[in-house]
TORKOL-4160 file (C-alpha; in steps of 0.2 Angstrom, whole numbers, padded with zeros to 4 digits, m for minus):
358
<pt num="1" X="0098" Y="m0122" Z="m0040"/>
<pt num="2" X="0093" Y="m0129" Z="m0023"/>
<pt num="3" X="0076" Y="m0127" Z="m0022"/>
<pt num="4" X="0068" Y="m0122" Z="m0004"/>
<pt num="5" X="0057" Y="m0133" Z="0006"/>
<pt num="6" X="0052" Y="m0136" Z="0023"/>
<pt num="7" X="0061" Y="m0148" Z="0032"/>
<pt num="8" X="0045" Y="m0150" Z="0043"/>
<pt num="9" X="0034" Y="m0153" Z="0028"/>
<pt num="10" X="0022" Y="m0170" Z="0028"/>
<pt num="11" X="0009" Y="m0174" Z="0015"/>
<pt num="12" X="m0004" Y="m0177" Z="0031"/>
<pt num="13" X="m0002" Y="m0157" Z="0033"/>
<pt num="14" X="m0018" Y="m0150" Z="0030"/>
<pt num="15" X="m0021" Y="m0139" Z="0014"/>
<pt num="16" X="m0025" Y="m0120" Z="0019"/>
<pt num="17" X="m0030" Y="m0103" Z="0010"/>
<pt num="18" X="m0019" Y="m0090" Z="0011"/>
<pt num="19" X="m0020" Y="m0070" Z="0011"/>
<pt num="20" X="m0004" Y="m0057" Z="0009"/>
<pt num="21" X="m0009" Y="m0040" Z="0012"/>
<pt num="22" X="0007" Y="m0029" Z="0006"/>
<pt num="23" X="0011" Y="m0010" Z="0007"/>
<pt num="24" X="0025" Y="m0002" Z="0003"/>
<pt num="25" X="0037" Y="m0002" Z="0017"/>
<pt num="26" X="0046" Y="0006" Z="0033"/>
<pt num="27" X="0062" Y="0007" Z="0040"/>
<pt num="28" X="0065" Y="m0002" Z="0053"/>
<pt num="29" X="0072" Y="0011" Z="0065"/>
<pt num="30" X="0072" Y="0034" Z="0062"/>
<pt num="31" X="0090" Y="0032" Z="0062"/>
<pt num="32" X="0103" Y="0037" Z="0045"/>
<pt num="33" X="0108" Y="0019" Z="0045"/>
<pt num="34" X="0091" Y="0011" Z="0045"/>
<pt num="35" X="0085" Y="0023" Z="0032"/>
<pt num="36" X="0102" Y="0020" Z="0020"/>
<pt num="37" X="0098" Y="0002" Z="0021"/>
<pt num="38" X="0080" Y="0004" Z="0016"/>
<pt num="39" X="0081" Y="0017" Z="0003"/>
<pt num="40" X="0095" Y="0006" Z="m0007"/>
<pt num="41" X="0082" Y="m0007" Z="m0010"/>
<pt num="42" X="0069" Y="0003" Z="m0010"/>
<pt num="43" X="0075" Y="0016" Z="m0022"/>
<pt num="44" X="0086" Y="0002" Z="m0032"/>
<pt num="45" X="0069" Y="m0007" Z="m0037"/>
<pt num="46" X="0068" Y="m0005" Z="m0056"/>
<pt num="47" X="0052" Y="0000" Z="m0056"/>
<pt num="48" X="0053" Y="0014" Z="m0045"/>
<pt num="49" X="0067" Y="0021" Z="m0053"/>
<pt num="50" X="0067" Y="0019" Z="m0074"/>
<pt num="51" X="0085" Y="0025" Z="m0075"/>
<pt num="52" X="0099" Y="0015" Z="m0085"/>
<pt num="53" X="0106" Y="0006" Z="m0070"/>
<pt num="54" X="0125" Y="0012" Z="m0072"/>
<pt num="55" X="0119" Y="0029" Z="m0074"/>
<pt num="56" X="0106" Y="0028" Z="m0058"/>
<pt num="57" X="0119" Y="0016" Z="m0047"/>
<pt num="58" X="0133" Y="0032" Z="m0046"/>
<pt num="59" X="0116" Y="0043" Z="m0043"/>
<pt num="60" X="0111" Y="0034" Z="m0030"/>
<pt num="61" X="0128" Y="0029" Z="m0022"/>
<pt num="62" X="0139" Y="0044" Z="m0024"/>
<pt num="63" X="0125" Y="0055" Z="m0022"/>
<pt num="64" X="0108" Y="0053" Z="m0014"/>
<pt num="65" X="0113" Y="0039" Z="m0001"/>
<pt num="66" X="0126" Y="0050" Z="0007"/>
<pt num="67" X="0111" Y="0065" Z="0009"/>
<pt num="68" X="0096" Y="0059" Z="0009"/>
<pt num="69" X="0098" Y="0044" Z="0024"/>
<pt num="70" X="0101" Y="0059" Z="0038"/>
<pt num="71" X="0088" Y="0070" Z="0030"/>
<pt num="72" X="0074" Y="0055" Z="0031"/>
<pt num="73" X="0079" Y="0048" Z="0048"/>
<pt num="74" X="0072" Y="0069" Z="0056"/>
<pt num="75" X="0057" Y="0067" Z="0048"/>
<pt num="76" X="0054" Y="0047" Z="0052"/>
<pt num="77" X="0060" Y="0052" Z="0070"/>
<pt num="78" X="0045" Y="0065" Z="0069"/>
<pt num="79" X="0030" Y="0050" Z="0067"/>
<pt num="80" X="0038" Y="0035" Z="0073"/>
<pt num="81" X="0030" Y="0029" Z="0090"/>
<pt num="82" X="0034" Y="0015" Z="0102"/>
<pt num="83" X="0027" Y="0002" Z="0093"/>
<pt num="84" X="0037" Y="0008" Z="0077"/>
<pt num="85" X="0031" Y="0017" Z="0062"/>
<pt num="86" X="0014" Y="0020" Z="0055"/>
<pt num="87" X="0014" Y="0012" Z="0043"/>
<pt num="88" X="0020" Y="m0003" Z="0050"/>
<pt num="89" X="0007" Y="m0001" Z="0065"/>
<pt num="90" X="m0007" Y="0001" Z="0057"/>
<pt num="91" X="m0003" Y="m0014" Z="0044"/>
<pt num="92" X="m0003" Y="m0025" Z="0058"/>
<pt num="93" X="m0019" Y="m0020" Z="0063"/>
<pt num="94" X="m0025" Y="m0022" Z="0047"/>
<pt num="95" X="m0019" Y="m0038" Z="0046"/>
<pt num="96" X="m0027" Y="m0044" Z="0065"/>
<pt num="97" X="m0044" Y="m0036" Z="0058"/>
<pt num="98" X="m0046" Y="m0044" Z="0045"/>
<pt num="99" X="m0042" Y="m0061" Z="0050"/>
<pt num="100" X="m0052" Y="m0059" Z="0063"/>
<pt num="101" X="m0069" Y="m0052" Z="0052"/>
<pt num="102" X="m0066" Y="m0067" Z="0040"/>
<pt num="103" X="m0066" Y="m0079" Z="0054"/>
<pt num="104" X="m0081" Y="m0070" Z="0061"/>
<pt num="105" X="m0089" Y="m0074" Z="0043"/>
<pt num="106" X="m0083" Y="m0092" Z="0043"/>
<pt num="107" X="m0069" Y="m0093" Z="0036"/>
<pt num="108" X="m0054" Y="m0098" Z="0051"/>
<pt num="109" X="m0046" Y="m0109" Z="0039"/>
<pt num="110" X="m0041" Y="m0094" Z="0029"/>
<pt num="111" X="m0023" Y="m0089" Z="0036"/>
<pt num="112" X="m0020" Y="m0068" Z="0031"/>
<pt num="113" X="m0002" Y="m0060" Z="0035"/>
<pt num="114" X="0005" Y="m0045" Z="0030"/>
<pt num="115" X="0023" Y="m0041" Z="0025"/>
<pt num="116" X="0033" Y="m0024" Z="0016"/>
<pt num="117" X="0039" Y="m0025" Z="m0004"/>
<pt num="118" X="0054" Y="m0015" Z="0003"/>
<pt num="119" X="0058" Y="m0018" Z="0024"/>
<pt num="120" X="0052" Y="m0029" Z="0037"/>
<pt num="121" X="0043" Y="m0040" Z="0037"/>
<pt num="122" X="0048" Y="m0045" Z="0021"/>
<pt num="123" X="0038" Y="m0055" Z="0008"/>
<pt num="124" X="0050" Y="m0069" Z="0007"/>
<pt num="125" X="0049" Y="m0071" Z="0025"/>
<pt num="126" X="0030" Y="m0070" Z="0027"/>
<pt num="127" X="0028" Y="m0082" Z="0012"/>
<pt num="128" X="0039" Y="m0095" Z="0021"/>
<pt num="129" X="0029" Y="m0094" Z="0035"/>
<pt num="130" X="0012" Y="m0095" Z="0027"/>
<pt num="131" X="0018" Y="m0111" Z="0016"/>
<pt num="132" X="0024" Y="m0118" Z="0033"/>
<pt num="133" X="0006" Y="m0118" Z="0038"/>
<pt num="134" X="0001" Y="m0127" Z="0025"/>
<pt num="135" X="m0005" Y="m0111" Z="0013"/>
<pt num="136" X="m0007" Y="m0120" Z="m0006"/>
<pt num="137" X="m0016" Y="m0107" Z="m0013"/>
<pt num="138" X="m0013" Y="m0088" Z="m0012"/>
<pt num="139" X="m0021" Y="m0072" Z="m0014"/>
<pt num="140" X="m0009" Y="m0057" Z="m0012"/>
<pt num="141" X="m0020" Y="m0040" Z="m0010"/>
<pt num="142" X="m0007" Y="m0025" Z="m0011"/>
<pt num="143" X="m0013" Y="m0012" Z="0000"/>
<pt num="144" X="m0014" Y="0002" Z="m0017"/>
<pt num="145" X="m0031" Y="0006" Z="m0023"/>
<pt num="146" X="m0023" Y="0012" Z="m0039"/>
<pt num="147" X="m0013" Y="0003" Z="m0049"/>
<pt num="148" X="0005" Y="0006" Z="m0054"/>
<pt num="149" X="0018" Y="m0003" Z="m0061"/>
<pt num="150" X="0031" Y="0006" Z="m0047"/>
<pt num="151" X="0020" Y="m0001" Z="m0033"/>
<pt num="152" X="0008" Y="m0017" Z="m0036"/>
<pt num="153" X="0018" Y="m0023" Z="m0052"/>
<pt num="154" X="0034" Y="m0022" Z="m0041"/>
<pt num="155" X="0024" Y="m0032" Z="m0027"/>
<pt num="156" X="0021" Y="m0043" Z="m0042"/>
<pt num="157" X="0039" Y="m0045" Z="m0046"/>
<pt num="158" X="0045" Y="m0048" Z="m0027"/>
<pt num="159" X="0032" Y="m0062" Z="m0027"/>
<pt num="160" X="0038" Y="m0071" Z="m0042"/>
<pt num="161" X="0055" Y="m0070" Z="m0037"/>
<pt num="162" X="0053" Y="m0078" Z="m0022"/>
<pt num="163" X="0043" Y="m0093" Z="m0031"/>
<pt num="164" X="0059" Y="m0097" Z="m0043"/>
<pt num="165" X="0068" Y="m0103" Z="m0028"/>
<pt num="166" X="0053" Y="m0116" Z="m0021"/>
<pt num="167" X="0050" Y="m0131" Z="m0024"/>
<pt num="168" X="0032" Y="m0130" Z="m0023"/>
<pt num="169" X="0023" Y="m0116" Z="m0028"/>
<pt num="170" X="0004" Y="m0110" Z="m0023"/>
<pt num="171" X="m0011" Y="m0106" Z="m0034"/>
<pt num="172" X="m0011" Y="m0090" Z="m0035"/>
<pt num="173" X="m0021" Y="m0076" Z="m0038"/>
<pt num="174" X="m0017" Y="m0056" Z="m0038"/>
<pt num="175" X="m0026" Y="m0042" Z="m0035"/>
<pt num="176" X="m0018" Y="m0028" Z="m0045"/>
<pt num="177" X="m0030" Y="m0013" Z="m0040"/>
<pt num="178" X="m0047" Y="m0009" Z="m0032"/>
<pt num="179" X="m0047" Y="0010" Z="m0038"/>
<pt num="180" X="m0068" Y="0008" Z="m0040"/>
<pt num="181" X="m0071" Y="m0006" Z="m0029"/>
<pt num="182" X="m0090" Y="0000" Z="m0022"/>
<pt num="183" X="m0086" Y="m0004" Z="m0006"/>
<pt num="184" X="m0070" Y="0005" Z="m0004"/>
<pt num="185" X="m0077" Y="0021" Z="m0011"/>
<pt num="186" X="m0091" Y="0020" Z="0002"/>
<pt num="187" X="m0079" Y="0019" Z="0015"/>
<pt num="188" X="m0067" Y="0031" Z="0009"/>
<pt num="189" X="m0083" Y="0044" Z="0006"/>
<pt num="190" X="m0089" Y="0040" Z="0024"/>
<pt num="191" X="m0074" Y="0044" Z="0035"/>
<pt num="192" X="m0075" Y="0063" Z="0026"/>
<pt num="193" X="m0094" Y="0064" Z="0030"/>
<pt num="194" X="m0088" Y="0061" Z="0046"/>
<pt num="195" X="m0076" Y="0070" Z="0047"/>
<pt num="196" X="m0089" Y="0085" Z="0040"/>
<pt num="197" X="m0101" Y="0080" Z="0055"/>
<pt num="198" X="m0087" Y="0084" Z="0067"/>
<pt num="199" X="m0079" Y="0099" Z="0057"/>
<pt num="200" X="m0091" Y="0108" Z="0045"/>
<pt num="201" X="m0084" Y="0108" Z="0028"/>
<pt num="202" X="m0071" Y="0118" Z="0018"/>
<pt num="203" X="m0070" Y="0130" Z="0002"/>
<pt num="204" X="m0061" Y="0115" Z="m0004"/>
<pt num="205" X="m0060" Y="0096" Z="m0005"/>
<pt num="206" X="m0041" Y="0091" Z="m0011"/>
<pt num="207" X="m0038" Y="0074" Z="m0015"/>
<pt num="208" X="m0019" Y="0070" Z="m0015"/>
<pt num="209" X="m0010" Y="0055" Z="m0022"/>
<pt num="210" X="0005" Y="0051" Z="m0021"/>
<pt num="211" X="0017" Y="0056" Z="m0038"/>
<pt num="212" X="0024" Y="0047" Z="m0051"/>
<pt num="213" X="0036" Y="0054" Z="m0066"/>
<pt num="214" X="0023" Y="0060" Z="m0079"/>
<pt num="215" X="0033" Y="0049" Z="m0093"/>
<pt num="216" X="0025" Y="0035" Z="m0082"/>
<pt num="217" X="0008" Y="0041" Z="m0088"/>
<pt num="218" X="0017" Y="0042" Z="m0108"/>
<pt num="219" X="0024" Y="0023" Z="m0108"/>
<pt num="220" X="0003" Y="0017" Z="m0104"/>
<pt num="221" X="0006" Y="0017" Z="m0083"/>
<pt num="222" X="m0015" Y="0019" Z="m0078"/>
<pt num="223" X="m0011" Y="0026" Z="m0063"/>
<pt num="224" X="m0016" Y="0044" Z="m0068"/>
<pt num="225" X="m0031" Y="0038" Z="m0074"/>
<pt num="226" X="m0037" Y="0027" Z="m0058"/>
<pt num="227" X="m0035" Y="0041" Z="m0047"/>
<pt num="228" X="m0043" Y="0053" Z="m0056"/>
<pt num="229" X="m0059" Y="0041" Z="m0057"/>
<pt num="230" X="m0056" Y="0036" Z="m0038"/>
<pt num="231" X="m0059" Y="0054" Z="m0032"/>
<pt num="232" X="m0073" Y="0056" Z="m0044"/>
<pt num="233" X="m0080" Y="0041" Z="m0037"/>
<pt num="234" X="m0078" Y="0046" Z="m0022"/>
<pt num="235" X="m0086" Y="0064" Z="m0024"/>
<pt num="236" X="m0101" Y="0058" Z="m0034"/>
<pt num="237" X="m0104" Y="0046" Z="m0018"/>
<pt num="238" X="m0103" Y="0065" Z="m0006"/>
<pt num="239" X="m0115" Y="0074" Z="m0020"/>
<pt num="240" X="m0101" Y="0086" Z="m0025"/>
<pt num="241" X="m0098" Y="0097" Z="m0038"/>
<pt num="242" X="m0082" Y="0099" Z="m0050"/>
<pt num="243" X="m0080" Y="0114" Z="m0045"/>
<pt num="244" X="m0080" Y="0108" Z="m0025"/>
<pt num="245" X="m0066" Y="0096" Z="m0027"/>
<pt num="246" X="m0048" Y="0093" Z="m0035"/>
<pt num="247" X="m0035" Y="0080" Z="m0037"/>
<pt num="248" X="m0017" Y="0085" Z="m0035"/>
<pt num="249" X="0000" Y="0075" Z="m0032"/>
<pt num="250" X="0014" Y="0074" Z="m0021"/>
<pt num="251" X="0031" Y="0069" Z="m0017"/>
<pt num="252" X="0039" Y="0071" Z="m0031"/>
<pt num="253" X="0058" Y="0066" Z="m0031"/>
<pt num="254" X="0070" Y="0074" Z="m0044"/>
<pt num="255" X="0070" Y="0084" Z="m0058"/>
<pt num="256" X="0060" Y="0080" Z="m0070"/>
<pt num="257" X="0040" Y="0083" Z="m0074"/>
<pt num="258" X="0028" Y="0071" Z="m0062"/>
<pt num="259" X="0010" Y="0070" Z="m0063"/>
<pt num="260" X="0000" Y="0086" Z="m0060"/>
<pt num="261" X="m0006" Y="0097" Z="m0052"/>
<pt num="262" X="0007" Y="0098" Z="m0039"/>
<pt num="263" X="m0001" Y="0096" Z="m0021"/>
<pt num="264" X="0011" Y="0109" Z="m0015"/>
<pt num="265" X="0010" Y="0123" Z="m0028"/>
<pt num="266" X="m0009" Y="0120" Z="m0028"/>
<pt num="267" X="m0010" Y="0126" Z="m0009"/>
<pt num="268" X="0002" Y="0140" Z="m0010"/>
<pt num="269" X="m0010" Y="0146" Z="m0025"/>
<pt num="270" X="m0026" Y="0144" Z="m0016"/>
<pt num="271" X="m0026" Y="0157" Z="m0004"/>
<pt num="272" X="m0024" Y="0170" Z="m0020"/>
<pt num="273" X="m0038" Y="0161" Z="m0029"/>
<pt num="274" X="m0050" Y="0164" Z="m0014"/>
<pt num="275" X="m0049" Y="0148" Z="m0005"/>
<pt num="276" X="m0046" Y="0151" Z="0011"/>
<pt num="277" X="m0049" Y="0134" Z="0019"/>
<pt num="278" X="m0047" Y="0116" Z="0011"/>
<pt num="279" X="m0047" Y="0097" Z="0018"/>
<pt num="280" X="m0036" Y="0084" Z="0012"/>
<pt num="281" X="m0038" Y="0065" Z="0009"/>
<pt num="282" X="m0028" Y="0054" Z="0001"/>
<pt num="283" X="m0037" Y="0042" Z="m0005"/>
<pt num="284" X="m0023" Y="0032" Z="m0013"/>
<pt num="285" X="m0014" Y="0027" Z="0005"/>
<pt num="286" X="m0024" Y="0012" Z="0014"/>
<pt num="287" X="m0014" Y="0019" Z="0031"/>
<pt num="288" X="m0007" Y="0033" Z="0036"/>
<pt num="289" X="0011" Y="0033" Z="0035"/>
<pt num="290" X="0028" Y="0046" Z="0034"/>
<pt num="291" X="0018" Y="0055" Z="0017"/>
<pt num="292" X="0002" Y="0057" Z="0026"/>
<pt num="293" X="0007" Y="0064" Z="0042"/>
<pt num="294" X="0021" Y="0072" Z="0040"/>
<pt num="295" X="0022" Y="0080" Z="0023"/>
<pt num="296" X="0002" Y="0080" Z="0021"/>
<pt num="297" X="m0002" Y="0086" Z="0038"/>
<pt num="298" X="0010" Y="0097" Z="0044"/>
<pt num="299" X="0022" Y="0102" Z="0029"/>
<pt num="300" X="0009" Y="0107" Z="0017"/>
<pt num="301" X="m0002" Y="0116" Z="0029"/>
<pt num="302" X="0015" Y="0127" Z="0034"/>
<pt num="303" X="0013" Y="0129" Z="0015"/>
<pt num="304" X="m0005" Y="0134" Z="0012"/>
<pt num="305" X="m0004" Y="0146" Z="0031"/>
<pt num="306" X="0011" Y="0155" Z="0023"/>
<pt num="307" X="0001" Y="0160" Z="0009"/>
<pt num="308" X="m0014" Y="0165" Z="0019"/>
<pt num="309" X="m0024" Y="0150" Z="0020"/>
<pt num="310" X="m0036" Y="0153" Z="0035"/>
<pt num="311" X="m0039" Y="0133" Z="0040"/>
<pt num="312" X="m0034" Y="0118" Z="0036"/>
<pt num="313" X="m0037" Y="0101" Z="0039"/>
<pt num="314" X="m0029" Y="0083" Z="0036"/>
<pt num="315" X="m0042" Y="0070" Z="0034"/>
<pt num="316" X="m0034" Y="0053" Z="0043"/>
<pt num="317" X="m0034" Y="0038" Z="0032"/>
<pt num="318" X="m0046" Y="0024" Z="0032"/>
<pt num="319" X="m0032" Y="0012" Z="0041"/>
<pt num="320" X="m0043" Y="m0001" Z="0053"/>
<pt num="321" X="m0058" Y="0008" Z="0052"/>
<pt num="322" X="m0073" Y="m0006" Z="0053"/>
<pt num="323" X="m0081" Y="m0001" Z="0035"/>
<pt num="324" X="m0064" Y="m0001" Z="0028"/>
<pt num="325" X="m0061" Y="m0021" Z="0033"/>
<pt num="326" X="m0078" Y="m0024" Z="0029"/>
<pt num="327" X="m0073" Y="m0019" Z="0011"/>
<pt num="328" X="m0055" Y="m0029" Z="0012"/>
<pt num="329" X="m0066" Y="m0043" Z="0016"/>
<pt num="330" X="m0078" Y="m0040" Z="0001"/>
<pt num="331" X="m0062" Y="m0039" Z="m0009"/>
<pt num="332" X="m0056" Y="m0054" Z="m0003"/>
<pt num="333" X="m0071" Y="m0065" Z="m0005"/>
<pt num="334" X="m0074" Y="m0058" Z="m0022"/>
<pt num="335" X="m0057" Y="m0067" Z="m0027"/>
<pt num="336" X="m0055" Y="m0081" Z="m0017"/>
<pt num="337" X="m0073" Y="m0089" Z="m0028"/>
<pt num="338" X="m0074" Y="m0105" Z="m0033"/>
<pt num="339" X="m0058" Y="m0110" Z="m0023"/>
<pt num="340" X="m0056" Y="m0127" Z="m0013"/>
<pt num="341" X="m0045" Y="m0137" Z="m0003"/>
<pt num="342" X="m0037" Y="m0154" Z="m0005"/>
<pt num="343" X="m0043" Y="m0163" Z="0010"/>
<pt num="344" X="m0026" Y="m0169" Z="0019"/>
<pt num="345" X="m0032" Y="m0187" Z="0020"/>
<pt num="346" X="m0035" Y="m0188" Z="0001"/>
<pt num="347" X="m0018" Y="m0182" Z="m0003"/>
<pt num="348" X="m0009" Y="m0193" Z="0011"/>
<pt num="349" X="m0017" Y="m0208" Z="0003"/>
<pt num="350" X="m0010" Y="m0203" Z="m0015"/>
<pt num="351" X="0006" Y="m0202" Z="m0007"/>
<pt num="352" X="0007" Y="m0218" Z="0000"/>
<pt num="353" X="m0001" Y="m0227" Z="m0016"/>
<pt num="354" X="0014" Y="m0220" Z="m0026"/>
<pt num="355" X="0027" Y="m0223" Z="m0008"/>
<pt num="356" X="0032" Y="m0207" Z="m0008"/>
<pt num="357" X="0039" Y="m0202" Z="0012"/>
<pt num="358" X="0026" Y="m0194" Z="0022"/>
């Protein structure tokens, strides 16, 4: 194997502390070909999809890639803007935020860059680029509060393959969820106080997650567990009852049994069981993205109106919201302690003492 290096690299280059903030990913364009290309990797990931391979490759081949791309690309054409999708957008801000809050709190040397498991930009590319700018050691912060092995621990996988194939490899350090991170929780219970300022409050606080097969749950995945203790978290921080809130889940994909209460059959059976208005937040999406504004926003509400629901409202995501890079850069600090740099002279002296090329 040929391992990968920089052809610019010098040992004078100085050492530099790196952030990686993932999220899931985007298509690069709402069009049937962009979207086949990103739902075969997406979909193909192992961790998303625990089906035999032969058995899942004709699936996915001879059935869902010839549907499903056309069918995606409507409803991506629906929220895609001119600076490209959502999720992608508000990434990046993200991203520019928080570089720019930790350099505001002393830290300029720390380089922070974003990039997509599935997509661009992609994690290989962003890592190359990072490591070109002298990044030794790494934090990588998935953008999932809640952990899951079809989402951070997949994160985790695209990180380490990538390391097999370079010659030097950072420190590294890996932040698997932040469900009952304090300072998440505050922000995520003060964009819905304000949102309660502007609106008034419903019958109903929802909490919608996104869904994962219930066997998931079985084999010892946490997930179900996180989110449950997020919302409760979240609704102890807003003085709410049990009786005031719920957690549901959505986007289910195939047949067979995922996490519930469905998010969908929850708010066809509301408006029969007296609630006649409900908000929604999804506390386990960092931005809002294709899930949050399309299906959340507009096709459940179709759902909970058909049934006689009165009012509904979508409660945006926290996505650059100041409190919500505050508590990114909380996170951060809390797992970068205890790390220092290599001065660049110190290391450019060992080199030459042992006449190695600089």
């Amino acid at each position: 194997m040929k391992y990968q290096g920089s052809p610019t690299f010098t040992h004078q280059q100085e050492d530099r502390i790196g952030v990686l903030i993932t999220n899931l990913g985007t298509p690069d364009a709402p069009t049937p070909k962009a979207l086949h290309r990103y739902l075969k990797e997406f979909l193909w990931d192992p961790r998303v999809v625990e089906v035999p391979r032969l058995i899942w490759w004709f699936a996915l081949n001879g059935v869902i890639l010839r549907i499903r791309p056309r069918r995606s690309a409507k409803a991506y054409a629906g929220v895609f803007t001119e600076e490209g999708s959502p999720l992608l957008v508000h990434t990046r801000n993200q991203c520019t935020a928080l570089q720019a809050l930790l350099a505001e709190q002393g830290h300029g040397q720390v380089v922070v860059d974003f990039a997509m498991r599935y997509g661009n930009p992609s994690i290989p590319s962003v890592l190359e680029a990072m490591f070109n700018k002298g990044v030794r050691k790494l934090l990588v912060l998935p953008l999932y509060p809640q952990y899951s092995g079809s989402t951070a621990a997949s994160t985790f996988d695209a990180i380490a393959k990538d390391f097999t194939a370079r010659r030097w490899i950072p420190d590294l350090r890996f932040v698997s969820h932040y469900h009952d991170f304090a300072p998440f929780i505050a922000a995520a219970a003060q964009r819905i106080r304000e949102h309660w300022d502007t609106h008034g409050r419903a019958d109903k606080l929802l909490f919608s997650y996104h869904g994962v097969p219930m066997r998931y749950l079985h084999n010892g995945d946490p997930y179900h567990c996180e989110c449950h203790k997020t919302s409760r978290l979240i609704a102890e921080a807003l003085g709410l009852g049990k009786d005031e809130y719920i957690t549901t889940f959505q986007s289910r994909f195939g047949r067979e049994e995922w996490l519930k209460p469905y998010t969908d059959a929850t708010l066809k059976a509301f408006p029969a069981q007296g609630v006649k208005s409900v908000q929604v937040f999804c506390p386990g999406f960092s931005a809002d993205c294709l899930e949050t504004i399309e299906e959340i926003g507009e096709e459940n509400k179709h759902y909970f109106e058909e049934a006689g629901g009165e009012r509904y409202e979508y409660i945006t995501a926290l996505n650059d919201r100041p409190d919500h890079i505050a508590a990114l850069a909380s996170l951060v600090h809390a797992n970068l302690h205890g790390w220092q740099l290599q001065p660049a002279p110190e290391r450019d002296a060992l080199a030459r003492a042992l006449g190695a090329p600089r």
